[in-house]
C-alpha positions in Angstrom: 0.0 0.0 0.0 1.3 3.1 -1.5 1.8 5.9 1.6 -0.3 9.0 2.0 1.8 11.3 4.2 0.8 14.9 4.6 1.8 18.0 6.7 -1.3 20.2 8.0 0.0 23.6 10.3 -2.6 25.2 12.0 -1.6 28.4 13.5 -4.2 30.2 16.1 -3.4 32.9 19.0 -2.5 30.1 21.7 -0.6 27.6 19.5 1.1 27.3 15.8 0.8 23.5 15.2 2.2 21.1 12.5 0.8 17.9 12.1 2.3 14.9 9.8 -0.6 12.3 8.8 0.4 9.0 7.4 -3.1 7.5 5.6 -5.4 10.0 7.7 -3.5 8.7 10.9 -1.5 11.0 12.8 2.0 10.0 13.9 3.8 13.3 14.9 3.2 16.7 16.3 4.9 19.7 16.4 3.5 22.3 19.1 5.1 26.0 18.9 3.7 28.3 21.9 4.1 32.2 20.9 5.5 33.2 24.7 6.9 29.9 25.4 10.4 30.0 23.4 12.0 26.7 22.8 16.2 26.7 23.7 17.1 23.5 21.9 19.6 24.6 19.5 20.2 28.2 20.9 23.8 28.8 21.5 24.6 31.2 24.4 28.1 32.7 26.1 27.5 31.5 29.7 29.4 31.9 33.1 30.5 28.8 35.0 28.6 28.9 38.3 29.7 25.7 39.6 31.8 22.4 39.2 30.7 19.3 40.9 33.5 16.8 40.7 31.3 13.8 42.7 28.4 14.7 39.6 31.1 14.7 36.7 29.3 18.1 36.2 29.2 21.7 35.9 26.4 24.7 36.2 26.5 27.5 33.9 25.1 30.8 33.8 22.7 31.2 30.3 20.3 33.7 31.3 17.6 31.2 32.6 16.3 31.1 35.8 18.1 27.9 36.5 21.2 27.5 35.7 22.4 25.2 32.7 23.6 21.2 33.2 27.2 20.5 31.8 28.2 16.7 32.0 31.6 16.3 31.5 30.7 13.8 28.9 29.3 16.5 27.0 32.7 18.6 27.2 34.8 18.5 23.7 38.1 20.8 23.3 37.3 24.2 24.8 40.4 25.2 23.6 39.0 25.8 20.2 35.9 27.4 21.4 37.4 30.1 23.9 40.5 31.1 26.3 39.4 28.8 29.1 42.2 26.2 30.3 41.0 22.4 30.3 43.1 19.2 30.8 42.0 15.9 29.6 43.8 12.3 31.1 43.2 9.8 28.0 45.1 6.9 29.9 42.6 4.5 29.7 40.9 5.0 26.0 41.7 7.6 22.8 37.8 7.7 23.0 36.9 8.6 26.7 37.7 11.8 28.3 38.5 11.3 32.3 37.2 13.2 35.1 40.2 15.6 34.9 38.5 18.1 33.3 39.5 21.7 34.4 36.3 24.2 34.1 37.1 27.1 37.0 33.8 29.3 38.8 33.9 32.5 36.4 34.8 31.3 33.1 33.1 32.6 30.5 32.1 29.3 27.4 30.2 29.1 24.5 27.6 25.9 25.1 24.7 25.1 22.8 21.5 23.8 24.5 20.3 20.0 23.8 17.4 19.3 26.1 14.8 21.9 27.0 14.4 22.5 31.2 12.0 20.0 32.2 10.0 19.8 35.9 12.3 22.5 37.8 15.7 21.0 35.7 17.6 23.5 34.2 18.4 22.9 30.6 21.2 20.4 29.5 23.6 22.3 27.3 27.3 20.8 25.5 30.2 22.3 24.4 30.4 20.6 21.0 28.2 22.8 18.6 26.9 22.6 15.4 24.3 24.3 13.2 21.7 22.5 11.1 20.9 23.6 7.4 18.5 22.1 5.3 20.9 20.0 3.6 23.9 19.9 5.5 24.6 20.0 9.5 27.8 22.2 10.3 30.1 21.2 13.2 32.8 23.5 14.3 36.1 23.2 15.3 36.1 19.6 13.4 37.3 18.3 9.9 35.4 15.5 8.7 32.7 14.9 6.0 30.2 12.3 7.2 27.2 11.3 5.1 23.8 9.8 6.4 23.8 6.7 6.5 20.5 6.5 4.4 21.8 7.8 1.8 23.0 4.1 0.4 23.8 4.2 -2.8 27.9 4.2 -3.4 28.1 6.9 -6.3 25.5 9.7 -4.8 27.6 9.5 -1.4 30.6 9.9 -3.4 29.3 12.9 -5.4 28.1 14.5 -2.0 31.3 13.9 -0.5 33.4 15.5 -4.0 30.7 18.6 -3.7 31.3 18.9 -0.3 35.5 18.6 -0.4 35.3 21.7 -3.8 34.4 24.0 -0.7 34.9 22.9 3.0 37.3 25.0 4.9 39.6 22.7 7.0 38.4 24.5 10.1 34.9 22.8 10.4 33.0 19.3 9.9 29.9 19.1 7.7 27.5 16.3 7.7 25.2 15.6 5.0 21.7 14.9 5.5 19.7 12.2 3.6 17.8 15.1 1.7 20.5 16.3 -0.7 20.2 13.4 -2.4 19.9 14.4 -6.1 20.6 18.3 -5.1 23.1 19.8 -7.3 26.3 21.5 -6.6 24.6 24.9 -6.4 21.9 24.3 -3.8 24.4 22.1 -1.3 26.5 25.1 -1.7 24.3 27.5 -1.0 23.2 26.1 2.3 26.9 25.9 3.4 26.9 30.0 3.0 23.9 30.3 4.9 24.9 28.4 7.7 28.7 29.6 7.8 27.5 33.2 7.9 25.4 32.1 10.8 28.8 30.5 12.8 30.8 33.2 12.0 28.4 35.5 13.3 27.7 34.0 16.3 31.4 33.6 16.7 31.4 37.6 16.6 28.9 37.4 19.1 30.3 35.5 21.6 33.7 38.1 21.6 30.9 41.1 21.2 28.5 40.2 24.4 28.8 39.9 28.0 27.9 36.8 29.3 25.1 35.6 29.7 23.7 36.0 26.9 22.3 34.0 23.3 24.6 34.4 20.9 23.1 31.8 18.5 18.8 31.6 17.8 18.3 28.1 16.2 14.4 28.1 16.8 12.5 29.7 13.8 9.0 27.5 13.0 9.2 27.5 9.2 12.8 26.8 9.1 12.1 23.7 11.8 8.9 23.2 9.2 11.3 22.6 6.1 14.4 20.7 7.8 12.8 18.7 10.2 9.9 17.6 8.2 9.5 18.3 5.0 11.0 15.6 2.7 10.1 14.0 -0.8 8.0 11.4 1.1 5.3 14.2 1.8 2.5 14.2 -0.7 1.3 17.7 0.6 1.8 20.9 2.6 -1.5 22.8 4.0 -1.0 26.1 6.0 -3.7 28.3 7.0 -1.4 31.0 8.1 -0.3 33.4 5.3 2.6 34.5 6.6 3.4 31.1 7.6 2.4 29.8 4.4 5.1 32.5 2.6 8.0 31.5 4.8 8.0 28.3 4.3 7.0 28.4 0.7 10.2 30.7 0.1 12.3 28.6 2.1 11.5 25.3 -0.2 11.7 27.4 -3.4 15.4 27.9 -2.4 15.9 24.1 -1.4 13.9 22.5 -4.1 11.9 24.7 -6.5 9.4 21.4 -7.5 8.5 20.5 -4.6 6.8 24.4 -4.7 3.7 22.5 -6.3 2.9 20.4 -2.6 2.5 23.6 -1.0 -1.2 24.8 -0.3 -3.0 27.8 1.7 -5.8 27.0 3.2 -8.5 29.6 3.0 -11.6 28.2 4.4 -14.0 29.4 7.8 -14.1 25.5 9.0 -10.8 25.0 11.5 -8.3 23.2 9.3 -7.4 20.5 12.1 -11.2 19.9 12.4 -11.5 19.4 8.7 -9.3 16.5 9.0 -10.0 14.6 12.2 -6.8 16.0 13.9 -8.4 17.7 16.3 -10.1 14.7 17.6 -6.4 13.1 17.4 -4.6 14.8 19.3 -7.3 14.9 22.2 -7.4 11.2 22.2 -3.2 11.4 22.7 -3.8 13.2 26.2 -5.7 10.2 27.5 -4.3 7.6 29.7 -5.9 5.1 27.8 -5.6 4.2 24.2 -7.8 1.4 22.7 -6.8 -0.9 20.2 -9.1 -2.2 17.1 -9.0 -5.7 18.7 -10.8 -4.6 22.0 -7.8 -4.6 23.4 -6.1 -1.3 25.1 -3.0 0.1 26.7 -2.9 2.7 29.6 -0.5 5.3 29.8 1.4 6.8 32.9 3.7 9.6 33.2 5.7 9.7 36.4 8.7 12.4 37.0 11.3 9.0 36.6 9.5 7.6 33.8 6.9 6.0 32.2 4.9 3.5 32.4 2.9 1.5 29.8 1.0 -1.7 30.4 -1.1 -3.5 27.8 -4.2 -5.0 28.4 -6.8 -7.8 27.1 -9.9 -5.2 27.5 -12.8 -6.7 25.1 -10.4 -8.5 23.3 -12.4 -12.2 22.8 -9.7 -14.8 21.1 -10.8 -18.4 19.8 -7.2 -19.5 20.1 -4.8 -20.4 23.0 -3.9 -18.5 25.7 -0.6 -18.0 24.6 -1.9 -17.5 21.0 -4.1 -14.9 22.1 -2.1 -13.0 24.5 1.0 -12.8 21.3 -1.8 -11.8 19.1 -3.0 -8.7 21.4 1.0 -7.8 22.0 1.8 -7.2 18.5 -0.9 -5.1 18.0 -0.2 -3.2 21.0 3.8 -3.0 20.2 2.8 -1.2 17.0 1.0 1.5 18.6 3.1 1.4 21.2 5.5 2.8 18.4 3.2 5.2 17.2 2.1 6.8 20.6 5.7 7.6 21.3 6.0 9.5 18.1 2.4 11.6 18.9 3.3 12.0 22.3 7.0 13.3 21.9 7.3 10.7 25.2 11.4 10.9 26.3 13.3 9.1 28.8 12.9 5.7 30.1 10.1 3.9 29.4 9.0 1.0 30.9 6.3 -1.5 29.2 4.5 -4.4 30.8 2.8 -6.8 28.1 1.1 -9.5 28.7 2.8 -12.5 30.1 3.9 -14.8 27.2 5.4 -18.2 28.4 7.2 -19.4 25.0 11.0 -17.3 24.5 10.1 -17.3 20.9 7.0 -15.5 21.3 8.7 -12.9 24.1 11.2 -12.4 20.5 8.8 -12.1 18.4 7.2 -8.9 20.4 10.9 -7.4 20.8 11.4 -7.8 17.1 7.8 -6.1 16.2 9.0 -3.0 18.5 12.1 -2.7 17.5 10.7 -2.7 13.7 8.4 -0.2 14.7 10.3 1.9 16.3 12.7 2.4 13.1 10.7 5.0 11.7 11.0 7.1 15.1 13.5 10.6 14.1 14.4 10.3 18.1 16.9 8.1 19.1 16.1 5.0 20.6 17.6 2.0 22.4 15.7 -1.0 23.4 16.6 -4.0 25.7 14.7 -7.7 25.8 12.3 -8.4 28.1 13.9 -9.3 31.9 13.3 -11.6 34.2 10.0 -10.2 35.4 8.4 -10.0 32.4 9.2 -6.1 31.4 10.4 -4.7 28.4 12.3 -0.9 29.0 13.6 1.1 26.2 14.7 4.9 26.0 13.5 7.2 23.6 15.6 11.0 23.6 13.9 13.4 25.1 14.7 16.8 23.6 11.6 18.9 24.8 8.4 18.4 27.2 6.1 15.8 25.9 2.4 16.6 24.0 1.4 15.7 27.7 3.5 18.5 29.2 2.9 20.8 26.1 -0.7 20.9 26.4 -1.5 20.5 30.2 -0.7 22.7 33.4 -0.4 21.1 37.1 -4.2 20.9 38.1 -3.8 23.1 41.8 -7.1 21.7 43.0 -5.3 18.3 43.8 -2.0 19.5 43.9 0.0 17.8 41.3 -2.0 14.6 41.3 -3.7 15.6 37.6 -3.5 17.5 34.7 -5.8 20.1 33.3 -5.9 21.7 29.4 -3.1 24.4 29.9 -4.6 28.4 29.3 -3.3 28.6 25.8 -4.8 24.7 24.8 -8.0 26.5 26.1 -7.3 29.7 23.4 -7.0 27.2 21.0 -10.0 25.3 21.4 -12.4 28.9 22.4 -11.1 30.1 19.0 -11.6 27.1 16.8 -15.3 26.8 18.5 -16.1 30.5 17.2 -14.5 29.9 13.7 -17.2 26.3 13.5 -20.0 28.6 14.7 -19.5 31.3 12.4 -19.3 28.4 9.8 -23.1 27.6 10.6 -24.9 30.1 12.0 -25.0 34.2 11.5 -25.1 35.3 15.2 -22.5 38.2 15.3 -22.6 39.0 19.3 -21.4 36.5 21.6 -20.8 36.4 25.5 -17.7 34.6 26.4 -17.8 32.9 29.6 -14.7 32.0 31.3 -13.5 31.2 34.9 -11.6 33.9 37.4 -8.1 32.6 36.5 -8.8 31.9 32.9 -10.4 35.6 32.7 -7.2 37.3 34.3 -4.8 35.7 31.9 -6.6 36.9 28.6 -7.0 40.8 30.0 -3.8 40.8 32.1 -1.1 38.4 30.2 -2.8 37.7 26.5 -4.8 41.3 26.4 -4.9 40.9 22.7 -7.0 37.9 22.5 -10.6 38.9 22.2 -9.6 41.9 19.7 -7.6 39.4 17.6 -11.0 37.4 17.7 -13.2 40.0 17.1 -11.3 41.4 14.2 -10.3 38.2 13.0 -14.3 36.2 12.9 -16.0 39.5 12.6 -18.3 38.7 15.4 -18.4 40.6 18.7 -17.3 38.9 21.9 -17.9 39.8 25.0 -15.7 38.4 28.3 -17.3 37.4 31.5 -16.8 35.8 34.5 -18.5 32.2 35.2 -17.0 31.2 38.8 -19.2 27.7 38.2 -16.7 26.7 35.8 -13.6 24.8 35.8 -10.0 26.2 34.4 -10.5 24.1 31.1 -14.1 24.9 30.3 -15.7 28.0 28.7 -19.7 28.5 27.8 -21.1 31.1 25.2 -24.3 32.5 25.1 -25.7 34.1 22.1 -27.1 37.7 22.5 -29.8 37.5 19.6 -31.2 34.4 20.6 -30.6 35.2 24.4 -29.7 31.3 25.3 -25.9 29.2 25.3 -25.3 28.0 22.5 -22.3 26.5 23.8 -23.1 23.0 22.8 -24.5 23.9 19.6 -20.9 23.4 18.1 
């Protein structure tokens, strides 16, 4: 079966979203939040705050509220990157730096951030950099050409590495990703510019600025859009953002002028996510529980350590053994195992708990279905085989907060124990409920109803939210207090026909 894979980006005043559907199903999310700025990437001059020998560590000054993470493992030569004296003792292995790494309190080093600060964590940073292209992936202070290992046929790796030697300076690595396959000399070249102008720059920057400070912004959404997920596997682009739609459109023209064709703007009232069943998608991926089309179902739990997924028989009613049974319902549930990961963004350790199978060769068989599976995962992920209790764990790289963190604040009613729809989820949702009700009926004044807390963060944080709404729907709104309702619900009542037409949507 032929694959139908297709990128849909909404963009509203709470959240820009892109969505990739494979065959109508979804299996990844991207989630941008306007205020919320993501640091992955970033490159900042920092001050060195701390040095823990006993953690292998150090704690650097970026400009966050908490300081940066710095494993010595993620040290490389800071020689080439500043003035700051460093030591390394290789006596055991060329490959493994020692614990004689000298950082002192009050140094002043470039670091680029690799994980996003999670659950009072500041975020994890390194000192070996490199800046991603569309094509090609920059390192500094290196000199090496490395090719994807996707790319598998012998001559097009050898003409990307001949393009790639006409114009590397010695002073850097470049890798090449599995997308310039076919590019021409031009395009690769091109790209090289681009992101060379951007080293040397931020270079500049880090002997222009005081530290702390970003020196480096990797995060832009339509450049993230094109190199993260755009590919010749995509049948179609739909954006319902113009100035979205024009970003990324010029940014593909440059990369790959064909491709120009896939690119659509979406122009109609319906929301574009509820035109194609994404909506209901993605709030079906902030369950607990997922059900499988065999009556079968898997439940879902996050704890700060890990988490934790166990698999279930549910309504599942087998004619065969046991054992039979109990394989069948795994390798459904290792599949979408697979595929919740990838919605979910879920990082870290995760522990699974299928059902108990007595025969080795079937306990291989559910191993070898994950592991397929999980192939077609962009993290990186390592798997063991089940132990002696019966549990399979696996790690999957965590990068940024999960859909489940993205989407859902600390519920204060029970203290931590929940989750509830996060203020701008709740934006999201108020806004594509107006744009459906404009779509069917021609009321044009509205009363908003919204709790205390939910009412102070539009006026007081997001004051341009009802204007934007107004002006954007053409209908009046009106905001108002309801202290009946909870943080994630709103109600709206319809001046002309004086009655809620909440649930008329």
């Amino acid at each position: 079966m032929n694959n139908n894979k297709e990128i849909f980006i909404n963009s509203t005043i709470g959240t820009t979203r892109a969505a990739t559907i494979e065959n109508n199903t979804l299996t990844d999310l991207y989630i941008d939040f306007p205020d919320h700025k993501k640091m992955v990437g970033n490159i900042y001059k920092g001050k060195v705050q701390n040095v823990i020998p006993g953690m292998q560590a150090a704690f650097i000054d970026i400009g966050y509220h908490i300081n940066a993470f710095l494993p010595f493992t993620e040290i490389g030569d800071l020689s080439k990157l500043n003035d700051i004296s460093f030591s390394i003792d290789d006596n055991k292995s060329k490959n493994k730096k020692s614990n004689k790494i000298n950082i002192e309190i009050g140094d002043e080093i470039m670091v680029q951030v690799i994980k996003e600060p999670f659950l009072g964590k500041g975020p994890r940073v390194t000192t070996e950099l490199s800046i991603a292209g569309n094509l090609i992936v920059l390192v500094p202070n290196q000199n090496y050409i490395g090719i994807s290992k996707k790319i598998n046929d012998k001559y097009e790796r050898k003409r990307l590495k001949t393009i790639i030697e006409s114009f590397k300076p010695k002073d850097v690595g470049i890798i090449v990703r599995t997308i310039s396959i076919s590019k021409d000399e031009k395009i690769v070249k091109n790209d090289f510019k681009k992101i060379f102008s951007e080293w040397e720059e931020t270079n500049s920057n880090f002997q222009l600025k005081q530290a702390p400070s970003k020196i480096y912004n990797d995060y832009n959404f339509s450049k993230i859009v094109v190199r993260d997920l755009f590919n010749d596997n995509i049948n179609k682009l739909v954006i319902d953002n113009k100035s979205i739609y024009k970003r990324v459109y010029n940014n593909i023209k440059l990369m790959n002028p064909a491709s120009t064709k896939k690119i659509q703007y979406y122009r109609k009232t319906l929301p574009l996510f509820e035109t194609n069943n994404i909506e209901g998608q993605i709030s079906k991926a902030l369950k607990n529980k997922v059900w499988l089309k065999s009556g079968a179902y898997l439940i879902i739990d996050h704890t700060e350590a890990m988490v934790v997924v166990d698999v279930n028989s549910g309504r599942f009613i087998g004619k065969k053994s046991h054992e039979e049974n109990s394989l069948a319902i795994n390798l459904e549930a290792a599949t979408e195992i697979a595929k919740q990961l990838r919605i979910r963004d879920i990082g870290g350790l995760v522990v699974i708990d299928f059902i108990d199978l007595a025969i080795e060769k079937n306990r291989k068989k559910i191993y070898d279905e994950l592991k397929k599976c999980l192939k077609k995962d962009r993290a990186k992920v390592s798997i063991s085989e089940f132990s002696e209790y019966g549990l399979l764990q696996m790690t999957r790289q965590r990068v940024g907060l999960s859909l489940l963190y993205s989407l859902t604040d600390e519920c204060k009613a029970c203290k931590g124990l929940g989750r509830v729809e996060s203020n701008d989820y709740l934006i999201t949702k108020i806004e594509n409920w107006i744009k459906k009700f404009k779509s069917k009926f021609n009321d044009r004044r509205l009363i908003l109803y919204v709790n205390k807390e939910i009412n102070e963060y539009i006026t007081k944080t997001r004051d341009k939210v009802i204007n934007t709404l107004i002006f954007k729907n053409w209908i009046w709104i009106e905001l108002k207090i309801d202290e009946k309702l909870h943080a994630n619900e709103f109600r709206v009542y319809s001046k002309k026909r004086r009655k809620d037409v909440t649930n008329e949507v």
